[in-house]
C-alpha positions in Angstrom: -15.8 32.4 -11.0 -12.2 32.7 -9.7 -12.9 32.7 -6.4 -16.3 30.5 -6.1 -19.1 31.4 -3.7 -19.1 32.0 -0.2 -20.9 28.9 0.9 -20.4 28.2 5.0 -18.6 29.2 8.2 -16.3 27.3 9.5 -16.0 27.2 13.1 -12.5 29.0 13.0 -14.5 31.7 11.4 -12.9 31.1 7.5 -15.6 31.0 4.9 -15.8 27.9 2.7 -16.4 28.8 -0.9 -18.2 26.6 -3.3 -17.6 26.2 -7.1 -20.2 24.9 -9.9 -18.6 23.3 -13.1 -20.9 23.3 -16.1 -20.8 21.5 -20.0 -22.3 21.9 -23.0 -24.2 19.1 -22.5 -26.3 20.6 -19.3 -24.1 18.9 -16.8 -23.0 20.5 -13.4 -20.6 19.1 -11.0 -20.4 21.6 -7.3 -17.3 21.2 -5.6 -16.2 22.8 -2.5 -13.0 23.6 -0.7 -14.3 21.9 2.0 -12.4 18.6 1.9 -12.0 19.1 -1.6 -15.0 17.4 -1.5 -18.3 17.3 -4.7 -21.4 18.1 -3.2 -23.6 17.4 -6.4 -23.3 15.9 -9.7 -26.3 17.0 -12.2 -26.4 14.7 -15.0 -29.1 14.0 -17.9 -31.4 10.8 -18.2 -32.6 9.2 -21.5 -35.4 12.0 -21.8 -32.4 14.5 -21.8 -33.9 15.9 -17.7 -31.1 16.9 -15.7 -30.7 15.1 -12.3 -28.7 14.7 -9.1 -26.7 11.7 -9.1 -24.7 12.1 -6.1 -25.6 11.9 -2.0 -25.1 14.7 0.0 -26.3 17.7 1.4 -27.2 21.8 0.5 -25.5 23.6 3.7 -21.9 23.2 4.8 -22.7 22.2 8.2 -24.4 19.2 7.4 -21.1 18.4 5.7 -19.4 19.5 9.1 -21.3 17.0 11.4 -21.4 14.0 8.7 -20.0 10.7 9.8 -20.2 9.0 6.5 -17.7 10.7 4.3 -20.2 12.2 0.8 -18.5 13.4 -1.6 -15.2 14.1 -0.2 -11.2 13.5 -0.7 -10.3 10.7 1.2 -6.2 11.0 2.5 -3.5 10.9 4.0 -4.5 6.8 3.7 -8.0 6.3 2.1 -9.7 3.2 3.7 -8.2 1.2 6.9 -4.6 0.4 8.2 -4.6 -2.1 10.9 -4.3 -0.9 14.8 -3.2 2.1 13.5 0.4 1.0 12.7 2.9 0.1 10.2 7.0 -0.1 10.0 8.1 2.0 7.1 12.5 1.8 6.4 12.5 -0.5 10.0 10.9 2.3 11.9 7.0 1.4 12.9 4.9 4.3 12.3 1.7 5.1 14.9 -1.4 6.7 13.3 -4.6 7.7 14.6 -6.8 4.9 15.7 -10.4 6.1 14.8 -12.1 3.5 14.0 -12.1 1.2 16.8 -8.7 0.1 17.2 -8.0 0.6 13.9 -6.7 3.9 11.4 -9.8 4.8 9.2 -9.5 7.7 6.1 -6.7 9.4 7.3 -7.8 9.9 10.8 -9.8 12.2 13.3 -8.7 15.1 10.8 -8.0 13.6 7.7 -8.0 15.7 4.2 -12.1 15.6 4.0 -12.2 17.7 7.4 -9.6 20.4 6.1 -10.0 23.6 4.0 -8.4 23.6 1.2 -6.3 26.1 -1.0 -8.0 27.4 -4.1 -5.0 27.0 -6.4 -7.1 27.7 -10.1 -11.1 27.7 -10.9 -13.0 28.5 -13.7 -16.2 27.2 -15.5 -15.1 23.9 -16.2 -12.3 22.9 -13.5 -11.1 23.9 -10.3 -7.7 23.1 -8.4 -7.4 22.3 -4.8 -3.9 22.2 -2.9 -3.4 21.0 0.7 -0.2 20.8 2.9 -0.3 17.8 5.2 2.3 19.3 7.7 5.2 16.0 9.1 3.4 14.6 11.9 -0.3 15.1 11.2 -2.6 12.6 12.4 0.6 10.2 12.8 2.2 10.4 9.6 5.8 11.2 8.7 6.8 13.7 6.3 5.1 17.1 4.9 3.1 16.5 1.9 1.8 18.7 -0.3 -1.6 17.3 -2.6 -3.1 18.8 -5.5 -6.7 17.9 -6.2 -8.0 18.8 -9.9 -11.5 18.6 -10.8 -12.0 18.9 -14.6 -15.6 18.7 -16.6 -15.8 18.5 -19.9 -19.1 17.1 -22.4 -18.9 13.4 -20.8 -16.2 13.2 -18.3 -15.1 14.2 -14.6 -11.9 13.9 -14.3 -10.0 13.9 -10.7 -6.9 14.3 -10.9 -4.2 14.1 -7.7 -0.7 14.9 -7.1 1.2 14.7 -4.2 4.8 15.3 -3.0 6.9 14.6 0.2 10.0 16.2 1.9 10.6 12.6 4.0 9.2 9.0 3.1 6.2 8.3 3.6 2.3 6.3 2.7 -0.1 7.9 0.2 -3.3 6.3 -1.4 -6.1 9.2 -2.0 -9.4 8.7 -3.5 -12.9 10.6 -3.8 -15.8 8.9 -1.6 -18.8 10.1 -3.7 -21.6 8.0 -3.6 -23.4 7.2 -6.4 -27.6 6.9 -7.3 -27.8 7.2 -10.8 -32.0 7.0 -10.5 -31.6 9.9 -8.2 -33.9 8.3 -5.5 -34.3 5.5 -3.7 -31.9 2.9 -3.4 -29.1 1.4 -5.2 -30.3 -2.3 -5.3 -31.6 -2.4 -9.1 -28.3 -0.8 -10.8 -26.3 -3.1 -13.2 -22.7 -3.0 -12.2 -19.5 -4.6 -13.9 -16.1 -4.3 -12.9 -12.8 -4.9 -14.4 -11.7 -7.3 -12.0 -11.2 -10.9 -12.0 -9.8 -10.9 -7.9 -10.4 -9.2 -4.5 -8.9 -9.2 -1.5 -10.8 -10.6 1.4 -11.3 -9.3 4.3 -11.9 -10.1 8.3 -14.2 -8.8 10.6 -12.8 -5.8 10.8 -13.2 -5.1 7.0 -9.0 -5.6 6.8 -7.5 -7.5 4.4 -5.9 -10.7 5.0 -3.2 -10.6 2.7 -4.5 -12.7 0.0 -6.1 -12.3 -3.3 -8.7 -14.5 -4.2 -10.4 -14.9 -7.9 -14.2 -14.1 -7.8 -15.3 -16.7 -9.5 -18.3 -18.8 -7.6 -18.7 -16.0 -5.7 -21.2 -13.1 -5.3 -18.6 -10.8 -5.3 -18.2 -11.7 -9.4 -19.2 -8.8 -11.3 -17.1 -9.8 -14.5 -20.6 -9.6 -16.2 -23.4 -7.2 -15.5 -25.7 -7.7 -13.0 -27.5 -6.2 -10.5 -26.0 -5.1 -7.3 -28.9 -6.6 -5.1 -29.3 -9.5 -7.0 -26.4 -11.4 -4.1 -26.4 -8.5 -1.8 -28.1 -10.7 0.8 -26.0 -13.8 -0.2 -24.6 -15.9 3.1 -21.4 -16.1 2.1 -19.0 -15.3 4.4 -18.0 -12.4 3.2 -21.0 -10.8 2.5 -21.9 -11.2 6.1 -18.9 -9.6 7.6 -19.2 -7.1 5.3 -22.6 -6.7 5.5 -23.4 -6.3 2.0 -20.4 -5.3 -0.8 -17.3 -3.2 1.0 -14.5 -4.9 -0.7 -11.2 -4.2 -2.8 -10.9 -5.2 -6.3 -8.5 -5.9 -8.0 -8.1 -4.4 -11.3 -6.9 -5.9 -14.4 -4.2 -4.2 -16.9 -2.2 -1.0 -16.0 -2.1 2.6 -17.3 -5.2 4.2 -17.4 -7.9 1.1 -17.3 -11.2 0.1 -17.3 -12.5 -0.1 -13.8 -16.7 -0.4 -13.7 -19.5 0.5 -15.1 -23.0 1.2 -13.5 -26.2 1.6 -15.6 -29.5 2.6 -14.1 -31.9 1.1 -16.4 -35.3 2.5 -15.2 -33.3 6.3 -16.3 -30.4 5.2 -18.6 -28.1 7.0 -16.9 -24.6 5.3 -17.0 -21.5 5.9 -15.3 -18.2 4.5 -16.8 -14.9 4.2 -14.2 -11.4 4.6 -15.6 -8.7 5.1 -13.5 -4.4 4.9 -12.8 -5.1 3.1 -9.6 -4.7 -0.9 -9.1 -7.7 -1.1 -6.8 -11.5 -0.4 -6.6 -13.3 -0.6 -3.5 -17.4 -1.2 -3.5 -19.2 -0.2 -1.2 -22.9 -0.3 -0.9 -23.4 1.8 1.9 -24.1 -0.7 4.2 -23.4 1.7 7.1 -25.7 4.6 6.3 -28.7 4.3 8.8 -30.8 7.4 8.8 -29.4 9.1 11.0 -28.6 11.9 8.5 -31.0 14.0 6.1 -30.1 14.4 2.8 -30.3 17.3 0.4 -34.1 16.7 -0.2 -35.0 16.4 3.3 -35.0 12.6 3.2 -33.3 10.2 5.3 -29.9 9.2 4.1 -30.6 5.1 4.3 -29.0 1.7 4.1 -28.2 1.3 0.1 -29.2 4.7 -1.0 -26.1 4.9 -2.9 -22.9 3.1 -3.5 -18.7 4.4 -3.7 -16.2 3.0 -6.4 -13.8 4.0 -4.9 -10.2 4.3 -7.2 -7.6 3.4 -4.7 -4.4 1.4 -3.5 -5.1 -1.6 -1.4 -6.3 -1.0 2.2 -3.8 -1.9 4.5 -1.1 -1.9 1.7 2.0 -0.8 4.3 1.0 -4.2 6.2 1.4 -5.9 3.1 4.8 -6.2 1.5 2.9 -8.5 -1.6 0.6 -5.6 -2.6 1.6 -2.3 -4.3 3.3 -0.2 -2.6 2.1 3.2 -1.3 5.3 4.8 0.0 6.6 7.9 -1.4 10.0 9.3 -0.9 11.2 12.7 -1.7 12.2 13.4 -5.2 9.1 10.8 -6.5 5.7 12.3 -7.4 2.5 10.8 -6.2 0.1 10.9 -9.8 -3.2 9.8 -9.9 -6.0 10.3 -12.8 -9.7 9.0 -12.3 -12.2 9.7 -15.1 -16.0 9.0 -14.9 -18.0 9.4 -17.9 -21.7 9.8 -17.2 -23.6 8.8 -20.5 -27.4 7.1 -21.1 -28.1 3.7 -22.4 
């Protein structure tokens, strides 16, 4: 187990290596070193039968030509910054524009399109370290990031660390999306998340610097409800948005309450706590088809949805959000735990 499976060639010619995380409780969670990135999460329903909870794929190269980011550690700057720019101690800093004219996931080569040290690995965890050398994809400073997968009866636990030799803008998070029937879409889950506010957005899916309550909104999810049940709503928005890809606020500090998600045709549950003061929801609004899941199926609008644990997107823009620099000396630490039960 120390050393995984040899799962893919890169195009460099280094293998990728693949590691499977097992419970008592039948549960599996496959990681690779690819991105540091979970292929599969095998969880049981209400009749105690094991099944896949997570999009993605069953060869490496599928991962290789993806455009939609399954499974995978998001960084150096996990969602958007705006034209790519941002002044950080009076100098303005110029990242990698991918997304239009705007900086998207860390870039053309961001941390899901890297391998990965194998740092530690057995049956229940495995530890992934990266160096981000000064100057990649834009950024200032080397920074070295340790992922940590952990499974125990319940939980997975991802855990990141990160520290610079210069100042510079962290915010990392895991971009798995979720179908907790296994199939079909999303649209009949029950969500609820620990958020009173969110911060809207513009056209361009950026914040505008303000946070809203979600009250009278159908971005309120302070009770449980289904995620289609507004999904088609014609608020504003929605329609920029094009269904739910927004940041929420969280409520308290520490390690908090985020969401939960309940499947109720399964009972499968998933229960988000994390460190981090934002969630973002996205229902896949973007996937189209174009790509084949692990079942041979078309990967399609609303087959699964992220909750993503993160800082605010465009935080260095935004002096009134938390902050995401970190200086030398400081330690980047990060714990998100989801708890997969059955109701």
């Amino acid at each position: 187990m120390e050393s995984g499976e040899p799962w893919g060639r890169l195009p460099d010619g280094r293998w990728a290596r693949l590691f499977t995380l097992v419970n008592g409780a039948g549960g599996r969670v496959k990681v690779t070193d690819y991105g540091a990135t979970v292929t599969s999460i095998m969880v049981p329903d209400r009749d105690s039968v094991i099944g896949e909870v997570a999009l993605g794929f069953n060869y490496l190269d599928s991962y290789l030509r993806s455009r939609f980011y399954f499974g995978c550690t998001v960084g150096r700057y996990a969602n958007r910054i705006r034209e790519g720019r941002f002044s950080l101690d009076g100098v303005e800093r110029n990242v990698i524009r991918n997304h239009g004219k705007h900086h998207l996931h860390g870039g053309d080569r961001g941390f899901d399109k890297v391998l990965w040290s194998v740092e530690e690995a057995d049956e229940s965890s495995v530890t992934l370290m990266y160096r981000s050398v000064d100057g990649e994809e834009g950024y200032p400073g080397q920074l070295d990031v340790t992922v940590r997968f952990s499974l125990s009866d319940k939980d997975l636990e991802v855990s990141y660390t990160a520290a610079t030799d210069r100042p510079t803008v962290v915010n990392l998070t895991n971009h798995t999306y979720f179908n907790l029937a296994g199939a079909g879409d999303i649209l009949e889950h029950v969500l609820e998340l620990g958020s009173d506010r969110y911060t809207p957005a513009d056209k361009d899916l950026l914040p505008l610097g303000e946070v809203v309550q979600v009250e009278g909104t159908p971005l309120d999810f302070r009770e449980p409800k289904k995620v289609g049940r507004d999904i088609e709503s014609r608020h504003p928005q929605m329609l920029l948005a094009g269904g739910y890809d927004h940041n929420y606020v969280l409520r308290g500090s520490g390690l908090r309450w985020a969401a939960k998600l309940h499947d109720p045709v399964t009972g499968r549950a998933l229960e988000v706590r994390t460190t981090q003061p934002g969630l973002q929801l996205y229902t896949g609004n973007f996937l189209d088809g174009s790509e084949v899941g692990r079942r041979g199926e078309p990967i399609l609008r609303h087959s699964g949805l992220c909750l993503e644990t993160q800082h605010y997107p465009d935080s260095p823009n935004h002096p009134g959000f938390p902050s995401t620099v970190l200086r030398p000396g400081e330690t980047y630490n990060h714990r998100t735990v989801l708890r997969f039960t059955v109701m």
